[in-house]
VEXMAR-376600 format. One record per residue: x, y negated, z negated of N, C-alpha, C, O in turn; residue in three letters. Coordinates in steps of 0.05 Angstrom, whole numbers. Atoms other than C-alpha are relative to their C-alpha. Layout:
<sites>
    n.px    n.py    n.pz   ca.px   ca.py   ca.pz    c.px    c.py    c.pz    o.px    o.py    o.pz  lonu
       X       Y       Z       X       Y       Z       X       Y       Z       X       Y       Z   ALA
...
</sites>
This chain:
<sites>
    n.px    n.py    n.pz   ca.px   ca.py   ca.pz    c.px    c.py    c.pz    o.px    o.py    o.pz  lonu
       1       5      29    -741    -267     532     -23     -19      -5     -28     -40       7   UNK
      19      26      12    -796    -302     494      -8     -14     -14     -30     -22     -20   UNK
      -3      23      20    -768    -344     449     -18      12     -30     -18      -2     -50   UNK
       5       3      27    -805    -308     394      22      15     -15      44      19      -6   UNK
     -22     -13      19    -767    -272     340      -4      26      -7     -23      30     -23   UNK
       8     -33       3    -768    -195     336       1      11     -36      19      12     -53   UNK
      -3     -13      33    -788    -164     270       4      22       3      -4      39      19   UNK
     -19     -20      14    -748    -122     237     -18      26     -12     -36      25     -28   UNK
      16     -11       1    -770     -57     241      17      28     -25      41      31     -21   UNK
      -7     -14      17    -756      -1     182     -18      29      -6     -42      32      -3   UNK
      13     -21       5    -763      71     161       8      16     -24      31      21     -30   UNK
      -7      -6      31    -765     100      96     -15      34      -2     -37      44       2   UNK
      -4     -42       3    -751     185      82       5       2     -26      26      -3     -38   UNK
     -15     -11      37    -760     208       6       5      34      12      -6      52      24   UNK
     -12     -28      -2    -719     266       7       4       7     -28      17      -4     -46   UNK
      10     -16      27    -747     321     -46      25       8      -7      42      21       5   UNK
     -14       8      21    -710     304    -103      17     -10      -4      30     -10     -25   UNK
     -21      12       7    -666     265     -86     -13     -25      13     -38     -28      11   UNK
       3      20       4    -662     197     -58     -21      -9      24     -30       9      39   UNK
      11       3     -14    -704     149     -15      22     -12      20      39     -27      13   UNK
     -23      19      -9    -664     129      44     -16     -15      22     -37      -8      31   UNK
      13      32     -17    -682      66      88      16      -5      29      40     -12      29   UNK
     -13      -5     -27    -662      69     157      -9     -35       8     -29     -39      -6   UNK
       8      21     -12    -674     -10     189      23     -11      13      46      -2      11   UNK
      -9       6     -10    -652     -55     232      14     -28      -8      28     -46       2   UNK
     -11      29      16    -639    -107     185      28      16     -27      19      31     -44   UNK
     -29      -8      14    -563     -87     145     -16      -3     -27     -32     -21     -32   UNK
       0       9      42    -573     -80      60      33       0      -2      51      16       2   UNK
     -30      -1       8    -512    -108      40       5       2     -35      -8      -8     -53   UNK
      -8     -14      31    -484     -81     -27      26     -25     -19      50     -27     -14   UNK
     -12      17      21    -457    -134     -81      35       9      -2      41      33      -3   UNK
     -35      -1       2    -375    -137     -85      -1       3     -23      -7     -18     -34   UNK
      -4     -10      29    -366     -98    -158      24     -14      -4      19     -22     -27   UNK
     -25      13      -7    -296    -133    -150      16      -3      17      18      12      37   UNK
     -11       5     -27    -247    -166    -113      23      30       5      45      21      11   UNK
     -13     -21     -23    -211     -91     -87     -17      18       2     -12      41       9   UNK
      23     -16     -22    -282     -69     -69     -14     -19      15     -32     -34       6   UNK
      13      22     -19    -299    -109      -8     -30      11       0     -35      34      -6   UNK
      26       3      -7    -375    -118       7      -5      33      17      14      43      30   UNK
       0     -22     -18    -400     -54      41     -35      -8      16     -56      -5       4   UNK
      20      -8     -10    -452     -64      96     -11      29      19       4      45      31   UNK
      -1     -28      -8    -496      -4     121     -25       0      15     -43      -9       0   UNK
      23      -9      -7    -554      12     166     -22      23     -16     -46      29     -16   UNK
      26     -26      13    -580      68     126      14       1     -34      36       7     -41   UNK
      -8      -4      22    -579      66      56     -14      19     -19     -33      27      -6   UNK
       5     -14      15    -598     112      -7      -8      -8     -20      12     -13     -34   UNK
      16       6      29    -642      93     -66       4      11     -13      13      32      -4   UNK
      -3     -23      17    -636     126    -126     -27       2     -12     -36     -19     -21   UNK
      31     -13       6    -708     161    -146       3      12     -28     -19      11     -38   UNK
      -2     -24      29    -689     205    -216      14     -23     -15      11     -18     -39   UNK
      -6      16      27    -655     142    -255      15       6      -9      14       2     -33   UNK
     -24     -12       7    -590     172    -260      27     -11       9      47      -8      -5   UNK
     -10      12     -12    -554     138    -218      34     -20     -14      30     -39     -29   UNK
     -11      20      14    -486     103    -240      11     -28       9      28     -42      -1   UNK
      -2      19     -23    -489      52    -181     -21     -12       4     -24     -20      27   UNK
      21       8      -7    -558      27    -195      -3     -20      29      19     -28      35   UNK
      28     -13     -10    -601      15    -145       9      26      20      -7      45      21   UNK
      -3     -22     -12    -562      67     -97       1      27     -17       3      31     -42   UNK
      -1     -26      10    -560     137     -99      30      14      -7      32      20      17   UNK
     -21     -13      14    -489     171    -128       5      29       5      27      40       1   UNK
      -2     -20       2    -509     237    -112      -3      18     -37       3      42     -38   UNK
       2     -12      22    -522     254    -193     -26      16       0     -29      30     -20   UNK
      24     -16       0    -590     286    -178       7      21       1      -7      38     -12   UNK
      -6     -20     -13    -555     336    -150       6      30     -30       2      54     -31   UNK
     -10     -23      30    -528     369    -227     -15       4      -5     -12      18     -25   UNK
      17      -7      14    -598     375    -242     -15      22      10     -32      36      -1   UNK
      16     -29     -11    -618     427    -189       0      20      -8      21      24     -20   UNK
      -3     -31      16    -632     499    -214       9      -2     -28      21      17     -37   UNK
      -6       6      27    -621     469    -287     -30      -2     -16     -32     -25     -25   UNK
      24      23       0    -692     456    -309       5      -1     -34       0     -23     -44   UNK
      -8       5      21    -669     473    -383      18     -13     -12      21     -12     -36   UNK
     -16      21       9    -617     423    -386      -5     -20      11      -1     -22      35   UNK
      13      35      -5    -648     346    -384      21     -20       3      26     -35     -16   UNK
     -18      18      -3    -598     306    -357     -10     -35     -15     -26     -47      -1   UNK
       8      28       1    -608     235    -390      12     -22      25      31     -25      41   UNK
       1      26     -24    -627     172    -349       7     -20      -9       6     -21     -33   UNK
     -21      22       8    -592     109    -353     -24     -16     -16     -17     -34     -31   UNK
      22      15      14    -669      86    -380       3      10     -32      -2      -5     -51   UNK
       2     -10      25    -658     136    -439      22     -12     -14      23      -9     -38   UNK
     -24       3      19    -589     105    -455      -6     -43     -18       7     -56     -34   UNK
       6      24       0    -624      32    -459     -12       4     -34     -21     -16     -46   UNK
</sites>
């Protein structure tokens, strides 16, 4: 060992049309929404990319109702602001 300190190394997959997910060796730990949802840590997590999301910053899986739709515009949580 040599005493220095290993950086944290990370890999980031946008997956077409849906989310970006972040593979590293450093945990994202996810904010406690309340006390009977304990903290959730995760090695690989999911961004949300389309702004739909009802778990900002993760992904929810809501991208997903918009596939093969292109005539119905799902609103984004920016449009409800």
């Amino acid at each position: 060992m040599s005493g220095q300190p290993r950086t944290p190394s990370a890999e980031v997959v946008l997956c077409p049309g849906g989310p970006a997910l972040v593979r590293s060796d450093v945990l994202a730990v996810d904010v406690i929404v309340s006390d009977d949802q304990p903290a959730v840590k995760r090695p690989v997590v999911a961004f949300c990319r389309c702004g739909r999301t009802g778990r900002e910053p993760w992904c929810d899986g809501t991208h997903k109702l918009a596939r093969g739709s292109s005539s119905k515009k799902l609103p984004t949580r920016k449009d409800e602001r």
